[in-house]
C-alpha positions in Angstrom: -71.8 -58.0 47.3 -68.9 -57.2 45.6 -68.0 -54.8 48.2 -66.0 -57.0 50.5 -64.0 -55.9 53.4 -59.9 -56.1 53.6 -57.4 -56.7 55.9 -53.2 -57.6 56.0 -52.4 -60.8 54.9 -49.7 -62.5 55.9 -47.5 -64.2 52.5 -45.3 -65.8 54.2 -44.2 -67.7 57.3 -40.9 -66.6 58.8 -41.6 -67.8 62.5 -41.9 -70.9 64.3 -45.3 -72.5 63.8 -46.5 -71.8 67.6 -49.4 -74.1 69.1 -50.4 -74.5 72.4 -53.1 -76.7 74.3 -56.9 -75.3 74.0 -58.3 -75.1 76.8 -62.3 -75.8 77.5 -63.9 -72.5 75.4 -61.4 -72.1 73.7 -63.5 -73.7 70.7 -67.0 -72.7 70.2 -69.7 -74.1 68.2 -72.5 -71.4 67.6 -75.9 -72.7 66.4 -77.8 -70.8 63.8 -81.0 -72.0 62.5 -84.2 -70.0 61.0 -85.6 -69.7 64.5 -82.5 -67.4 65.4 -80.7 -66.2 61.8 -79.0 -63.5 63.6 -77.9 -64.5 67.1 -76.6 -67.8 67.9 -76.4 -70.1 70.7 -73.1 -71.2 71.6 -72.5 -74.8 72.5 -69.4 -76.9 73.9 -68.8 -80.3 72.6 -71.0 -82.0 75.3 -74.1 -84.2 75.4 -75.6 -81.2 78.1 -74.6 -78.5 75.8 -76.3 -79.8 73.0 -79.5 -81.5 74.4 -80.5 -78.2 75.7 -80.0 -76.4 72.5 -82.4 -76.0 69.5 -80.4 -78.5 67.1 -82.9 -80.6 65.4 -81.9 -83.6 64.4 -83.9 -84.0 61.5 -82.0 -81.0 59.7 -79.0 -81.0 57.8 -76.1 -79.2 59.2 -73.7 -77.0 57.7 -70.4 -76.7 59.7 -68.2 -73.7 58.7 -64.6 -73.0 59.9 -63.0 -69.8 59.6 -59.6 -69.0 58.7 -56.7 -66.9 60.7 -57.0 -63.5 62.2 -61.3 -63.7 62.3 -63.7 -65.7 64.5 -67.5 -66.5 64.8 -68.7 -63.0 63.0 -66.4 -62.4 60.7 -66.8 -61.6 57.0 -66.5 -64.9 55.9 -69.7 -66.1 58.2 -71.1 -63.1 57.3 -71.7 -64.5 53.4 -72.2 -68.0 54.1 -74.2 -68.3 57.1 -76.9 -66.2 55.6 -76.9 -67.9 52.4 -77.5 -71.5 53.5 -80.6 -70.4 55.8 -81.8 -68.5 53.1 -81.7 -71.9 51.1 -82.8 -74.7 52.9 -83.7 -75.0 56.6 -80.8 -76.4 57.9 -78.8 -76.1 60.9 -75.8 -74.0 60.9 -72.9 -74.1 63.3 -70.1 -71.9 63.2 -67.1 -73.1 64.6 -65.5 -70.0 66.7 -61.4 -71.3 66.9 -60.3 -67.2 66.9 -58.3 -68.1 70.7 -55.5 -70.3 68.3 -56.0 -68.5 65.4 -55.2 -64.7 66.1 -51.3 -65.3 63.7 -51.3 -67.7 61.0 -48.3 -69.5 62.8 -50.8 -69.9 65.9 -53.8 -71.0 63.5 -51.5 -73.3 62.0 -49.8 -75.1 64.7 -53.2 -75.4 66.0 -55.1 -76.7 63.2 -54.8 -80.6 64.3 -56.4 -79.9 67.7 -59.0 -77.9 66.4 -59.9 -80.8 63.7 -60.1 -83.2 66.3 -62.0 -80.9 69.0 -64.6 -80.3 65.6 -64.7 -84.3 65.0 -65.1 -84.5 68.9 -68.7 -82.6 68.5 -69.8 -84.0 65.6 -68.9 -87.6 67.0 -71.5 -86.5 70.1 -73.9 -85.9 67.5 -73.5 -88.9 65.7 -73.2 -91.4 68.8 -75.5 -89.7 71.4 -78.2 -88.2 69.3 -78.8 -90.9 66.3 -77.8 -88.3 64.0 -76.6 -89.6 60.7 -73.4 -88.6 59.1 -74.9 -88.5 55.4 -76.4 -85.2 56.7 -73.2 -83.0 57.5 -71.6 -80.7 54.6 -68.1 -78.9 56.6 -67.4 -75.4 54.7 -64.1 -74.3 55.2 -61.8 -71.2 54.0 -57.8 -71.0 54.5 -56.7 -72.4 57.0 -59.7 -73.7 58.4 -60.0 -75.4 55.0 -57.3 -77.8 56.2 -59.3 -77.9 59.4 -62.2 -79.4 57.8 -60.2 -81.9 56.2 -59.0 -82.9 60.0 -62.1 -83.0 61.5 -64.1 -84.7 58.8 -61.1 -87.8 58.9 -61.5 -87.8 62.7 -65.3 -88.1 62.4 -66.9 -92.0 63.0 -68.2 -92.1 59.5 -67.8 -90.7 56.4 -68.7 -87.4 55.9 -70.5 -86.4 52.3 -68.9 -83.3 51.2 -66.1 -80.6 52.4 -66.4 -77.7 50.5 -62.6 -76.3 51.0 -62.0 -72.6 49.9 -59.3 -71.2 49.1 -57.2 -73.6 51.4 -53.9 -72.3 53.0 -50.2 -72.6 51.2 -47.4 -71.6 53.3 -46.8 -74.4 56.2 -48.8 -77.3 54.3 -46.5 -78.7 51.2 -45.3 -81.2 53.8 -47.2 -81.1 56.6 -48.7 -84.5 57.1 -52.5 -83.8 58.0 -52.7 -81.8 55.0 -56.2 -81.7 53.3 -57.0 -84.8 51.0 -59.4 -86.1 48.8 -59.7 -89.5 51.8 -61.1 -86.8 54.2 -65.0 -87.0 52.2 -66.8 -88.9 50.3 -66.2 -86.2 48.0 -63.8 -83.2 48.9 -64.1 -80.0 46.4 -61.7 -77.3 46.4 -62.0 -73.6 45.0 -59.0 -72.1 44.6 -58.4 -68.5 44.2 -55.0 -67.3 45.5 -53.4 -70.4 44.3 -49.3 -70.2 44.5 -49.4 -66.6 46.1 -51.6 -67.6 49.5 -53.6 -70.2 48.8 -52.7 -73.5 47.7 -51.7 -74.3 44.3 -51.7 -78.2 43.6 -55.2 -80.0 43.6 -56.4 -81.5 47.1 -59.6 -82.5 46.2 -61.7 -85.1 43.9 -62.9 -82.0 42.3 -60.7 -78.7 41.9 -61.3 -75.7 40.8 -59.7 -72.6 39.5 -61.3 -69.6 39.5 -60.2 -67.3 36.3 -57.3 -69.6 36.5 -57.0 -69.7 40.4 -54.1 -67.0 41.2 -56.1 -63.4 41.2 -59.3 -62.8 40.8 -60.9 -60.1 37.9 -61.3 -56.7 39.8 -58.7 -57.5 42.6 -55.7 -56.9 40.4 -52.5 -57.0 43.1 -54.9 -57.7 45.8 -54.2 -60.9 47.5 -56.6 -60.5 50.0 -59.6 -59.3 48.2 -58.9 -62.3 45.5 -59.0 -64.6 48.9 -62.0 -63.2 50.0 -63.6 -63.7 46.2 -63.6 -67.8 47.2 -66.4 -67.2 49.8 -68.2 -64.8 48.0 -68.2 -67.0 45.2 -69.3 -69.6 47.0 -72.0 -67.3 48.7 -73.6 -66.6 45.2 -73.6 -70.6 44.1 -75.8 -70.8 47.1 -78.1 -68.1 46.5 -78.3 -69.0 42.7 -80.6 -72.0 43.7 -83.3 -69.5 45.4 -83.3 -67.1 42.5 -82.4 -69.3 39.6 -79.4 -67.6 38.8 -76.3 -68.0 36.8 -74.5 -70.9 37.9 -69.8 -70.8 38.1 -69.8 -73.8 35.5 -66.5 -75.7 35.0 -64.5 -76.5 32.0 -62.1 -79.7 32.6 -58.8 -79.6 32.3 -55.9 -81.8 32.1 -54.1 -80.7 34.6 -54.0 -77.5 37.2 -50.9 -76.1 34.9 -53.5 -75.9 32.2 -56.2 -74.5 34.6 -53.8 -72.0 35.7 -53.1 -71.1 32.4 -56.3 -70.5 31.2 -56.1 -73.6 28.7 -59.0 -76.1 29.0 -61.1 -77.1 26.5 -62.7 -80.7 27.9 -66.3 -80.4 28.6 -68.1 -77.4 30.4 -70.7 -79.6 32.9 -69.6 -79.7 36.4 -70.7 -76.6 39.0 -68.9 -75.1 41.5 -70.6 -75.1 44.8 -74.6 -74.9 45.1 -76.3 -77.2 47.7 -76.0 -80.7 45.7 -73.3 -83.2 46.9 -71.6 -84.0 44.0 -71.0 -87.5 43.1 -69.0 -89.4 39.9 -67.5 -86.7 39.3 -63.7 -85.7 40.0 -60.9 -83.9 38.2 -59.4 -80.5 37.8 -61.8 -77.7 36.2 -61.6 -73.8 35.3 -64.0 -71.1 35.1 -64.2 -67.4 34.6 -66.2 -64.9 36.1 -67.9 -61.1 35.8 -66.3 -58.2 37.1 -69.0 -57.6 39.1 -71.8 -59.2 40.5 -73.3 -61.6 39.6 -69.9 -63.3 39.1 -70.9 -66.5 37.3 -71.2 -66.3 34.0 -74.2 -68.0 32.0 
């Protein structure tokens, strides 16, 4: 696992954020369940699209958004698709926004549409098909972190849980859909680039900071690879509930200076991740990981 692909990452934002109206396909919603692990069906937000599809409405549904520069098969739905079939039997549906997301200033000016376009589907679900809200979990990395926050604030309900990873910096200090803790009944927030790509201030009810949240142990000067840690991370919280493995447990802090800092020492009893919605529970938290896998610690 801890071999993880690479790619350029863009630190900052020098151009005009550029967006532009998606058109029909440009936003695809491809269905994974047990039944078809490795191929999925792709679906438009439409009653038609859906009713002909396998989505069972007596599953819960994991909705993940990518970030910039990847789309449906990616390396970030390459960890967590998997590990949530391999857990429960749910459905999965991977969002596929890659036409406004090739540049981060694309993917970024684009962002509110594709939150809305998400809400849209999910709004089908809930209105058309009975399905109930208290079933959705969104998973989210980078930009498409901020995306969740969108869509799940756009949706008629409340959603449970947003699991934001690693959510994006540059573009969002002011913007005013930025991700918030309103967007969920509970919104939890790894970060692992914070300050450098990924977002340094807490979003969430419950943030964390991964071996203080700036680089990750084994990346060194790698932003990238420390990025891509937040899913793998959260790949191995998943499969830890199959296996009974070692769990990324959180030591409070009082504030993200102190997390970033390495200086907590409030109690060590909230977990990162896993399949549990997390309720009464908020606040900033810290935790540090192995080299190599597995990355939690006991």
């Amino acid at each position: 696992m801890h071999m993880v692909t690479r790619s350029l990452l863009l630190l900052c934002v020098t151009a005009a954020v550029s967006a532009f109206n998606l058109r029909d396909g440009d936003v695809i919603f491809h269905l994974f369940t047990r039944g078809n692990p490795q191929i999925s069906q792709a679906l438009l937000p439409s009653v038609s699209s859906i009713m002909t599809s396998t989505f069972s409405v007596s599953r819960r549904t994991i909705f993940t958004i990518h970030n910039y520069g990847e789309n449906v098969s990616g390396n970030f739905n390459a960890f967590v698709v998997p590990a949530h079939l391999q857990a429960e039997d749910v459905n999965v549906i991977a969002v596929d926004w890659s036409p406004g997301s090739m540049m981060y200033t694309h993917g970024l000016g684009n962002a509110p549409q594709v939150g809305r376009i998400i809400a849209q589907f999910i709004n089908i679900l809930i209105n058309n098909f009975g399905y109930r809200v208290s079933q959705i979990r969104i998973v989210g990395v980078g930009l498409g972190a901020h995306v969740a926050g969108i869509a799940g604030r756009n949706v008629n309900g409340i959603i449970p849980h947003i699991v934001a990873l690693d959510p994006s910096l540059h573009g969002w200090t002011h913007h005013p859909e930025i991700l918030n803790p309103d967007d969920a009944d509970v919104v939890e927030v790894l970060h692992t680039t914070a300050g450098v790509y990924g977002y340094d201030k807490p979003l969430g009810d419950i943030d964390f900071y991964a071996n203080g949240g700036q680089s990750q142990a084994g990346c060194f000067s790698d932003v990238q690879c420390s990025h891509i840690y937040s899913y793998v991370f959260y790949n191995e919280s998943i499969i830890a509930e199959i296996d009974d493995g070692n769990r990324f447990v959180g030591t409070a802090c009082n504030d993200y200076e102190s997390a970033m800092k390495l200086q907590c020492n409030g109690p060590r009893d909230v977990e990162f991740g896993g399949l549990e919605t997390k309720t009464h529970v908020w606040g900033v938290y810290m935790f540090l990981t192995n080299m190599v896998p597995p990355f939690a610690r006991d």
